[in-house]
Steps between C-alpha positions, in 0.01 A plus 500: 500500500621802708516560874212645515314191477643356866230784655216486332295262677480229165630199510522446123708814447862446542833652511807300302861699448458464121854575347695391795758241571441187657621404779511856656358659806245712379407839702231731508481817690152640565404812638153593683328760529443553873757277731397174580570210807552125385451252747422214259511412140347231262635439129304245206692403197403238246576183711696364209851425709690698200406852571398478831686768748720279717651795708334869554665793704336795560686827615302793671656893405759461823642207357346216744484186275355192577508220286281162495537205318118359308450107375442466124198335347228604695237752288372681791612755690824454786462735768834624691460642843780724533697473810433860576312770331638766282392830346529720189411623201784407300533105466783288346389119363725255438385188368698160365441161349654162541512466096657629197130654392365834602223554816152546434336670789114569505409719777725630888229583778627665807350533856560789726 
């Protein structure tokens, strides 16, 4: 269930805060290993309604954040074209739900 599993390229893998309160915004900060530019993301979660991610922001190392809103229920994945592009290597997620229960999250892909 860690973070690891929202890069891995498989869909059954998937990351849940185990041990964490409900109804919390949940962050993760990533770093990579060469500095990357996001133009566009896509997340999948189960497409259950209760742990779906309703809201996602993402914040680049300077501290640009941009945040998107994602419809619950659908188990595929919900692309995000981000109104500009940003660039990094240190990343900042920040993911809630519209219910008391925890997200499950199965994969992020990003386009440069």
């Amino acid at each position: 269930f860690g973070p690891e599993n929202l890069f891995d390229g498989d869909t059954q893998s998937i990351w849940n805060p185990q041990g964490e309160p409900s109804w919390a915004t949940y962050e993760l900060n990533f770093t990579t290993t060469t500095p990357i530019t996001m133009n566009a993301l896509a997340i999948k979660g189960l497409g259950d309604s209760v742990h779906d991610v309703q809201t996602m922001v993402v914040c680049s190392q300077d501290s640009t954040c941009l945040s998107s809103s994602f419809p619950t229920g659908k188990d595929s994945f919900l692309p995000w074209v981000l109104p500009h592009s940003v660039y990094g290597n240190s990343w900042t997620f920040r993911f809630a739900v519209v219910t008391s229960y925890q997200p499950f999250l199965s994969e992020i892909l990003y386009r440069g």
